[in-house]
C-alpha positions in Angstrom: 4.0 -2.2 -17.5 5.8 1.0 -18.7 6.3 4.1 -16.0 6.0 7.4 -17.8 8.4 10.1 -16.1 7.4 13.3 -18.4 8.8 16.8 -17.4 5.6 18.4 -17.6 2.6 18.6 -15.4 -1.0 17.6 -16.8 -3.6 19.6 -17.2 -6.2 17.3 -15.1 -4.1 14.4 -13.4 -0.6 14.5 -11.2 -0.8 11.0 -11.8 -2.4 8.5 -13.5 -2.7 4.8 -14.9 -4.6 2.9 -18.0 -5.3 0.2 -18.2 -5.4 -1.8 -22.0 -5.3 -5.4 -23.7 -2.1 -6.6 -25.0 -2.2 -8.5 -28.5 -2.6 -12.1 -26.7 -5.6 -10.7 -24.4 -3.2 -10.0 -21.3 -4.0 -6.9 -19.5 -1.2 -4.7 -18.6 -1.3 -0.9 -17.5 1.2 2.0 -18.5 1.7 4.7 -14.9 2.3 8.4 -16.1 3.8 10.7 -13.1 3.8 14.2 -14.7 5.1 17.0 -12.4 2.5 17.3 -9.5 0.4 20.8 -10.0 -2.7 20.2 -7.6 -1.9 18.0 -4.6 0.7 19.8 -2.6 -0.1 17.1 0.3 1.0 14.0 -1.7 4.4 13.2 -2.7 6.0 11.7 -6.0 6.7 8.5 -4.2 2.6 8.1 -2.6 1.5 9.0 -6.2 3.4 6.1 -7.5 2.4 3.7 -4.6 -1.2 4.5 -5.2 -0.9 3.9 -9.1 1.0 0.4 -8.3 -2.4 0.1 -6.2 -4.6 0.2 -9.4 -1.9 -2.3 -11.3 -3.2 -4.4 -8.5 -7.0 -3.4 -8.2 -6.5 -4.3 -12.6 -5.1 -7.7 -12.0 -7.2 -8.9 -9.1 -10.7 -7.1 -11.0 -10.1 -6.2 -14.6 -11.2 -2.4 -13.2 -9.6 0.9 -12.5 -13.0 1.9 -11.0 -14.2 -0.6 -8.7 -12.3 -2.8 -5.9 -12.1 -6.4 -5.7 -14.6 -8.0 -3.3 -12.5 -8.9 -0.7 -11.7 -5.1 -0.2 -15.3 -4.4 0.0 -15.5 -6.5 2.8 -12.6 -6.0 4.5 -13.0 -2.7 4.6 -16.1 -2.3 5.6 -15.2 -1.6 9.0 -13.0 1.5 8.4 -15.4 2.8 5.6 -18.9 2.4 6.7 -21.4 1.9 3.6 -17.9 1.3 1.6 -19.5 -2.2 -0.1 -22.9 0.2 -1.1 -23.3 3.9 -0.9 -19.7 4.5 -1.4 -18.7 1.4 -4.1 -18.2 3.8 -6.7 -14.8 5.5 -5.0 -13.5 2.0 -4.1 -11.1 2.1 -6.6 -9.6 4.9 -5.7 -9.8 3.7 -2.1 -8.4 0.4 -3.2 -5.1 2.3 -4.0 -4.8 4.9 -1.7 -5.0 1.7 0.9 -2.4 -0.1 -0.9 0.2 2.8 -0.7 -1.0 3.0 3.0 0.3 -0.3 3.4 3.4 -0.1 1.8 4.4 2.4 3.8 3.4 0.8 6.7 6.1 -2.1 5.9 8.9 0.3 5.5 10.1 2.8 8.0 12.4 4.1 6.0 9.5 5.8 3.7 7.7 7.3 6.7 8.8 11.0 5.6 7.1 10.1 2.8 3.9 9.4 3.4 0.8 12.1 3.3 -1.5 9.7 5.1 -0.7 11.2 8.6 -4.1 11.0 9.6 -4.4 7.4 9.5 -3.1 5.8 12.5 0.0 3.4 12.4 -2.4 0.1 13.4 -4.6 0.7 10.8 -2.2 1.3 7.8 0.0 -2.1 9.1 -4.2 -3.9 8.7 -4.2 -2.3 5.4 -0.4 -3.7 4.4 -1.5 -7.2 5.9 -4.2 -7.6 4.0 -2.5 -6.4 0.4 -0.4 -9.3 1.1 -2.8 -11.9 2.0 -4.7 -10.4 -1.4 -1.5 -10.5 -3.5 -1.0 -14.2 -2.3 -4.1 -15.4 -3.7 -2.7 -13.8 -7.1 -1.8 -17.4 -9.9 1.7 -16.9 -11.0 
């Protein structure tokens, strides 16, 4: 995985990650964090977190787009109609749940994070169960 720092912003993304098959079929992803132009709510370090989140969503699915199964069900509860009439923004939902998380582990970050409207309980559920996911990852 390569993080792209460029000093410029990007016409359509503040941040972004792809996905792409290495020579010996392994999947790895490359992060670009341009200068942020459009969402003056998120930070550089949330942008980065929820990126890491689609590294994840990649090597748990093989998808930017759509969240593993687990998630689906897991968070069903927070997201109603998240597993059907909503699938198609899991993804995206995938990561901004995994930078949730993170920050929930680490109260030194809490200036950090835009996700003031979720409450405390719920982001620490969110962390707890990226672990638990990341545990069932093969070494």
């Amino acid at each position: 995985m390569l993080v792209f720092l460029p000093d410029c912003g990007h016409r359509t993304y503040d941040a972004f990650c792809i996905p792409y098959l290495l020579d010996n079929d392994a999947v790895t992803c490359d992060i670009f964090l341009p200068r942020i132009l459009r969402d003056k709510h998120s930070t550089p370090e949330s942008m980065f977190l929820h990126e890491l989140g689609h590294v994840l969503n990649v090597r748990l699915t093989g998808d930017l787009t759509l969240a593993p199964p687990a998630f689906l069900e897991f968070g069903e509860s927070f997201f109603p109609g998240l597993s059907d009439r909503h699938r198609s923004v899991s993804g995206e939902l995938f990561a901004h749940c995994f930078a949730m998380g993170v920050f929930s582990r680490h109260p030194e970050l809490r200036e950090l994070d835009p996700f003031t409207m979720v409450t405390a309980e719920d982001k620490q559920a969110f962390g707890q169960f990226m672990e638990a996911l990341i545990r069932t990852l093969p070494e």
